[in-house]
C-alpha positions in Angstrom: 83.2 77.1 71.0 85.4 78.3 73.5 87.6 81.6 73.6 91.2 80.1 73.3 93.7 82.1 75.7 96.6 83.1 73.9 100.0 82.6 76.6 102.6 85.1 76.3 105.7 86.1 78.0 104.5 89.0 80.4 105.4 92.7 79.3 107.4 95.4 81.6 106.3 98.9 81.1 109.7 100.2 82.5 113.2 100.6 80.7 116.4 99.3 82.1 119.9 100.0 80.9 123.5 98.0 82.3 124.6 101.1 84.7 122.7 104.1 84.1 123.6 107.2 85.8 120.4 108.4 86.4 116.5 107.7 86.4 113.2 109.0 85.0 110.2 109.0 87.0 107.3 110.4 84.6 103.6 110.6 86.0 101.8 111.0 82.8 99.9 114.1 83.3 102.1 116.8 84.1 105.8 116.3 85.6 108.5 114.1 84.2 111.4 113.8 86.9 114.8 113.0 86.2 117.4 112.4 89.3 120.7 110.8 89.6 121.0 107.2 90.4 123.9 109.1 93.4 121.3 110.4 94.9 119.5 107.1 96.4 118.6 106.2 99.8 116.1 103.5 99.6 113.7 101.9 98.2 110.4 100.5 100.4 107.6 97.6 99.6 105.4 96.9 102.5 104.1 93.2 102.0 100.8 94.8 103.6 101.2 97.8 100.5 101.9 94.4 97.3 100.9 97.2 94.7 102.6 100.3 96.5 106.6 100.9 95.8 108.2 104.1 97.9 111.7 105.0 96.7 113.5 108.3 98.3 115.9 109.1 96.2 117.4 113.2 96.3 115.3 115.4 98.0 112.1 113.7 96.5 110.4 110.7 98.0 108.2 109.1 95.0 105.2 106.7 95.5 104.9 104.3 92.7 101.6 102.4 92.6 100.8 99.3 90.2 100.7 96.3 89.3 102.9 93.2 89.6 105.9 95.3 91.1 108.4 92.4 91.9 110.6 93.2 88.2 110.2 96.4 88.9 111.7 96.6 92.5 114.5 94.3 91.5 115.3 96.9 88.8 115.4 99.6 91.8 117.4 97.3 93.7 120.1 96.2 90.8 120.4 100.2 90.3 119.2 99.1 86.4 115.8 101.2 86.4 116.3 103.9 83.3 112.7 105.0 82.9 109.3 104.4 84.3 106.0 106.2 83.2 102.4 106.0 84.5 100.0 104.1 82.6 96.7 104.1 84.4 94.8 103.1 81.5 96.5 99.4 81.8 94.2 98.7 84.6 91.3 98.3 83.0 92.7 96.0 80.2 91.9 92.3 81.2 94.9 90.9 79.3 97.5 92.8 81.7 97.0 90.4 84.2 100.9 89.1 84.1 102.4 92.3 83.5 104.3 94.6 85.5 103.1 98.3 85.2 102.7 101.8 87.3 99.6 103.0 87.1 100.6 106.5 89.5 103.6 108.2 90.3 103.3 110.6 93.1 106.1 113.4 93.6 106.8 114.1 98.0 109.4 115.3 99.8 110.4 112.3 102.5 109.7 112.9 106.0 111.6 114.4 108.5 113.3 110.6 109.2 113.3 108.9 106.0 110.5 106.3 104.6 110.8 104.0 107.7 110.6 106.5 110.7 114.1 106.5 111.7 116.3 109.5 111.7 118.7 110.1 108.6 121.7 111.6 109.6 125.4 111.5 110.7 125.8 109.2 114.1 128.2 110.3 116.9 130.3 107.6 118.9 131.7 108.3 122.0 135.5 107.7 121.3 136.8 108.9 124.5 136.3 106.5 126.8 
């Protein structure tokens, strides 16, 4: 006999609400961050990083890393992201194949020019002229 594979819809291990003000970034171990949706600059997936997500939002830049990311960075994009929460212990579990899930958060502050390189900042034009 062989082992029948049960198909199901695959599971997101983040929470989403319409228009929340803020999100919670939670690493599992010891730090739960909360920070206002306001305070968001960008969000960054390298197609050479497919299980690496870098979002600087306030004065924190936060490394997700996981699993089937794509919900999850539309939910960054869309502003919808409430809640996400490591889960490292997904990765080991054969039947998590389809699903999306963070299995670290890492809490950094940005550097000096922002996630890409380039310098944050106010720009001066030369109006005079």
């Amino acid at each position: 006999m062989t082992p029948t594979t049960i198909l199901r819809k695959p599971k997101l291990h983040f929470d989403t609400a319409a228009s929340p003000s803020h999100v919670t970034f939670d690493d599992g171990k010891e730090l739960r961050r909360n920070i206002p949706w306001m305070d968001y600059v960008e969000a960054r997936w390298a197609y050479g990083e497919p299980d690496v997500l870098k979002i600087e939002i306030g004065e924190w830049l936060v490394v997700l890393r996981g699993h089937n990311l794509a919900p999850l960075f539309l939910a960054i994009e869309d502003h919808t992201l409430l809640r996400v929460r490591a889960q490292p212990d997904l990765t080991q579990e054969r039947d998590r194949e389809h699903d999306t899930f963070v299995s670290e958060v890492i809490f950094t502050k940005p550097p000096a020019g922002g996630i890409d390189g380039k310098r944050r900042g106010q720009i001066e034009l030369d109006l005079g002229k």
